[in-house]
C-alpha positions as CSV (number, residue, x, y, z in Angstrom):
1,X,-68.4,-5.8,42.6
2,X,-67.5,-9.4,42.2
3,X,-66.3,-9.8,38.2
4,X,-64.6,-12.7,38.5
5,X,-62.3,-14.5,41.1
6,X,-58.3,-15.4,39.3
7,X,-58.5,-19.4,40.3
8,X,-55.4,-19.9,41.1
9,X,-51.6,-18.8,40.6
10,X,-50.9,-20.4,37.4
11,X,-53.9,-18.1,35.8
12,X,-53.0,-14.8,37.9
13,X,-49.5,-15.0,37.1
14,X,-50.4,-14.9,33.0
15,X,-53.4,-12.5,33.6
16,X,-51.0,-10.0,35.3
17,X,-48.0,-11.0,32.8
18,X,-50.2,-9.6,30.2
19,X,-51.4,-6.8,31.5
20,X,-47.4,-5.8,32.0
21,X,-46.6,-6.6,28.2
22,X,-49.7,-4.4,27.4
23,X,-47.5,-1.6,28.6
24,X,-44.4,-2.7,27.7
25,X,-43.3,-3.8,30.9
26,X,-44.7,-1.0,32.8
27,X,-47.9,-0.3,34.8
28,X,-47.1,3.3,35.4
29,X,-46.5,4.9,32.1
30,X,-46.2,8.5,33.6
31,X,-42.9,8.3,35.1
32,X,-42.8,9.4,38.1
33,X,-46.5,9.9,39.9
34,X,-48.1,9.6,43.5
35,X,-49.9,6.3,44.6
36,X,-53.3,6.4,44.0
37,X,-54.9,3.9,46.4
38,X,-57.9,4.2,44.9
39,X,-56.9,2.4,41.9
40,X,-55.4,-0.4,43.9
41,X,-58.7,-0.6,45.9
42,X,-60.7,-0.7,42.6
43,X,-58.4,-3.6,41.3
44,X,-58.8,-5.4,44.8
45,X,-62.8,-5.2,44.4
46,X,-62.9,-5.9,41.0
47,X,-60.7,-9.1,40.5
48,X,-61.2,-10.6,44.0
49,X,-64.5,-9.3,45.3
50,X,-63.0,-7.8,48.2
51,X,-61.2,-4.9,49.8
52,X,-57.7,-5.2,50.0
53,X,-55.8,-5.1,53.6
54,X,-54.6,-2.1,55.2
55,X,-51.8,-0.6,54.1
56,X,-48.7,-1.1,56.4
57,X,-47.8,3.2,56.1
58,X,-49.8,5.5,54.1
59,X,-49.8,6.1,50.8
60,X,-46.6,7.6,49.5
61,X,-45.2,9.0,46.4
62,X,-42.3,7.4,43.9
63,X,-41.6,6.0,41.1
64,X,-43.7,3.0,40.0
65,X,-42.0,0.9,37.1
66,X,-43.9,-1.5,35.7
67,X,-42.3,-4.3,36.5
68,X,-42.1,-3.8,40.3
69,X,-45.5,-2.7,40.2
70,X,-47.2,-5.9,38.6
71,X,-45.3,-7.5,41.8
72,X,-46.9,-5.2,44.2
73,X,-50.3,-5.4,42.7
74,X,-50.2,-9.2,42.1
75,X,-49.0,-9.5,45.7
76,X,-51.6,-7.8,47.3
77,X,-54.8,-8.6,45.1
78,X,-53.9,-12.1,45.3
79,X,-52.1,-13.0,48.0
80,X,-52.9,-10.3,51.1
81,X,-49.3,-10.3,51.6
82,X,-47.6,-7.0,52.9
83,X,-47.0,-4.5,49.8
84,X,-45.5,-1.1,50.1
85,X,-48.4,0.5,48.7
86,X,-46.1,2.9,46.4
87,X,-47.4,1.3,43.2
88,X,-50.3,1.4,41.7
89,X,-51.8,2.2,37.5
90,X,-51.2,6.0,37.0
91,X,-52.3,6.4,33.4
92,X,-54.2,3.7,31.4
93,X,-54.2,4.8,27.7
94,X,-52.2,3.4,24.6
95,X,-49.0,4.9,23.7
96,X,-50.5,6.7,20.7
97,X,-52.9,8.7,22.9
98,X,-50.1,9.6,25.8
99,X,-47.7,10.6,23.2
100,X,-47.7,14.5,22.5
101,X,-50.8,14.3,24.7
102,X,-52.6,13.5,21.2
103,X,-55.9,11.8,22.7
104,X,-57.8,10.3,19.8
105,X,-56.0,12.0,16.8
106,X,-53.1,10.2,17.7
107,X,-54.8,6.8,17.1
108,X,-57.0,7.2,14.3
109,X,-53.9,6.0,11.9
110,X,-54.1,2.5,13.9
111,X,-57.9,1.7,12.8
112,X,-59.9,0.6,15.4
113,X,-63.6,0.1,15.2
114,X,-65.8,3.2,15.6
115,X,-62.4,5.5,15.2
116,X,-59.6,6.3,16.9
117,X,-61.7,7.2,20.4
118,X,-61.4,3.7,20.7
119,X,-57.6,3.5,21.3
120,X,-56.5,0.9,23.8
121,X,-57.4,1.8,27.7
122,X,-57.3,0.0,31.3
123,X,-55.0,-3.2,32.1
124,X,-55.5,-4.9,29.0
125,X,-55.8,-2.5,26.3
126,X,-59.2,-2.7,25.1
127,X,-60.2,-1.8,21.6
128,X,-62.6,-1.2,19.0
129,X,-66.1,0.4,19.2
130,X,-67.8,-3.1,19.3
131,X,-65.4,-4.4,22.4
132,X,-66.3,-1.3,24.5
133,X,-70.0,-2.1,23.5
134,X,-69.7,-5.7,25.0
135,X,-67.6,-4.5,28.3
136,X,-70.6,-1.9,28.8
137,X,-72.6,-4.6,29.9
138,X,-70.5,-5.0,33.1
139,X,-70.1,-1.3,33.6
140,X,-72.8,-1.0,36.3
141,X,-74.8,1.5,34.0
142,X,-71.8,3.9,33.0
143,X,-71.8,4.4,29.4
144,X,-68.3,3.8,28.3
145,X,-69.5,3.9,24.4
146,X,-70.5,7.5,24.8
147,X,-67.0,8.2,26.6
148,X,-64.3,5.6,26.2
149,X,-61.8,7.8,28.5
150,X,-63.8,6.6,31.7
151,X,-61.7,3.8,31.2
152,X,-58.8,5.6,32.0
153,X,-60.4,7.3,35.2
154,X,-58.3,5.8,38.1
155,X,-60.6,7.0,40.6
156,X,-62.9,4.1,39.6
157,X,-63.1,0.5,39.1
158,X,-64.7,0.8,35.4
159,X,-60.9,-0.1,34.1
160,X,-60.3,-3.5,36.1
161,X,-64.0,-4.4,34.9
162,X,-63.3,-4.4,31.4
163,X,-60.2,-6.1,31.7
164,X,-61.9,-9.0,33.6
165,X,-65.1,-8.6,30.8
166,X,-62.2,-9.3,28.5
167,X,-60.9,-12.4,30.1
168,X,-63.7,-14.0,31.8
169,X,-67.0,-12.8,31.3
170,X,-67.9,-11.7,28.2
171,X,-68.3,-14.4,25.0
172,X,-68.3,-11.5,22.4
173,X,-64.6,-11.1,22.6
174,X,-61.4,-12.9,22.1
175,X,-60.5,-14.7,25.3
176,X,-64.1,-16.4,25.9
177,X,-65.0,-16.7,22.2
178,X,-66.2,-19.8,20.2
179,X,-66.1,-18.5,16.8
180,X,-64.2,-19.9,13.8
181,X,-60.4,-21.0,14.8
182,X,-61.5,-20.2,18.0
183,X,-64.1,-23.0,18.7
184,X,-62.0,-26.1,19.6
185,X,-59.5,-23.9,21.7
186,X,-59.7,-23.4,25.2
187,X,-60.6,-20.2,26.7
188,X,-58.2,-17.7,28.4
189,X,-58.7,-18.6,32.0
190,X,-58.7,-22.0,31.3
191,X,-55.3,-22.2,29.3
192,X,-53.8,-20.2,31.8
193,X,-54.3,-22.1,35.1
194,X,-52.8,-24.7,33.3
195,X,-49.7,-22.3,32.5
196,X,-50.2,-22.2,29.0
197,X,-49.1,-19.3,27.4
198,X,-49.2,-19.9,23.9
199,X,-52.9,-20.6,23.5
200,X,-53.2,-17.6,25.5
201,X,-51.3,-15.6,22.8
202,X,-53.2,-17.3,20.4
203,X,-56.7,-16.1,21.5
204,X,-55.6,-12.4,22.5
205,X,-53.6,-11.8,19.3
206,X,-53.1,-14.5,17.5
207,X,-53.2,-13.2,14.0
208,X,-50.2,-10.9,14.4
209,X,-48.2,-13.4,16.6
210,X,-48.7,-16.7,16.0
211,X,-47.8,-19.4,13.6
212,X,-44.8,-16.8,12.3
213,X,-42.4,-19.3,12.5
214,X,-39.2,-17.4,15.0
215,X,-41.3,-16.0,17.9
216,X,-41.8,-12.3,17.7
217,X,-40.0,-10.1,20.3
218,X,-43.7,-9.7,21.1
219,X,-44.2,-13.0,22.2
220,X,-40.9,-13.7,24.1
221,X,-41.6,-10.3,25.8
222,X,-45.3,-12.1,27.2
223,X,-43.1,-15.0,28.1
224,X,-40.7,-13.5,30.0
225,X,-43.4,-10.9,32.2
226,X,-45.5,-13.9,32.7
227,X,-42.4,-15.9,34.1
228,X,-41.0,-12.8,35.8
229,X,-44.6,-12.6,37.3
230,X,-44.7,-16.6,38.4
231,X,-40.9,-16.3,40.2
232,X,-41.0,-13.1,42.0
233,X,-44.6,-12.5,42.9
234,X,-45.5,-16.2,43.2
235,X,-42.5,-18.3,44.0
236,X,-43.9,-20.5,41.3
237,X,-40.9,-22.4,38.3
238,X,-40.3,-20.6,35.2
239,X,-42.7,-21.8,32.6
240,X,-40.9,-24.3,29.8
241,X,-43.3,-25.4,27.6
242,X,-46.3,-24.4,25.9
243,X,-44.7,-21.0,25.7
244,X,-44.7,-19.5,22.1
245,X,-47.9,-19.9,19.3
């Protein structure tokens, strides 16, 4: 299924910058797992509306740290160019889930709409009871209010859907919405292929990061994936400006 096509490098590089800071710098939050193709086919399909090329050598397992990984995954979604195929998302919930294998209980303390079920899942961490509801629409018929954890099913593509719902798609949340401070700003994908960060920041969380005067860790940590992202996957310059909200 065809979500939505990244336009060009400029907006892949901060779409796949964020996703790394949503897990702290790393796609696989396991440790140590076995490539699951699967998920890099999904992600292929989902962002680009195609299958992905064949891999070089067949799958294999290793360690996947984030920051490799995004570089793998960026490479081959967006670019078709040769990737080792030894990366891909192994575990897609928030911290507060994964730890002590808690699940929900672990989350409820961090008050998301509709309870703590609705802790962060897939590549950019959606929340709340009322996000899930507007990412169903582009589910394909799976009902990911009635069970939020099919977003962290890496078998399928539901995961890379919401994400893209999130940035592209959907008007009902933060990175396509025209509501209140939001109207006169431009939308994700449209601050990022023009390698703005900041507004990107400002629309995805805003309210805890910006306007703070000293940037946040939070926000020089976004900076620094998304540039990390631009050099090595992209052979793009280092963002300068428009870096920190």
């Amino acid at each position: 299924m065809h979500v939505h096509a990244l336009q060009n490098k400029d907006e892949a590089s901060i779409f796949f910058g964020n996703v790394r800071h949503e897990y702290g710098g790393n796609l696989e939050v396991g440790g140590r797992g076995s490539m699951a193709p699967a998920a890099l086919l999904h992600a292929q399909r989902a962002l680009c509306g195609r299958a992905p090329p064949a891999p070089a050598r067949p799958p294999c397992g290793c360690c996947c740290s984030l920051s490799a990984a995004a570089v793998q995954l960026a490479s081959t979604l967006l670019l078709d160019r040769p990737t080792d195929w030894c990366h891909a998302l192994q575990n897609m919930r928030e911290y507060c889930a994964r730890r002590n294998n808690a699940g929900s209980t672990g989350c409820q303390a961090n008050g998301y709409g509709g309870g703590g079920a609705f802790y962060g899942r897939g590549p950019m961490q959606l929340t709340h009871d009322y996000n899930y509801r507007s990412a169903a629409t582009f589910m394909g018929g799976a009902d990911i209010v009635a069970n939020p954890d099919a977003l962290g099913d890496n078998s399928r593509d539901l995961a890379w859907r919401a994400a893209m719902a999130y940035w592209a798609r959907d008007s009902n949340m933060l990175c396509l919405g025209k509501w209140g401070a939001l109207a006169s700003l431009p939308t994700c994908p449209e601050a990022a292929r023009a390698g703005n960060v900041a507004l990107v920041t400002r629309r995805i969380n805003g309210a805890v990061e910006c306007d703070k005067g000293t940037p946040s860790a939070s926000q020089q940590q976004r900076v620094a994936l998304v540039n990390e992202v631009r050099t090595q996957a992209f052979s793009l310059p280092a963002l300068t400006t428009n870096l920190y909200c």
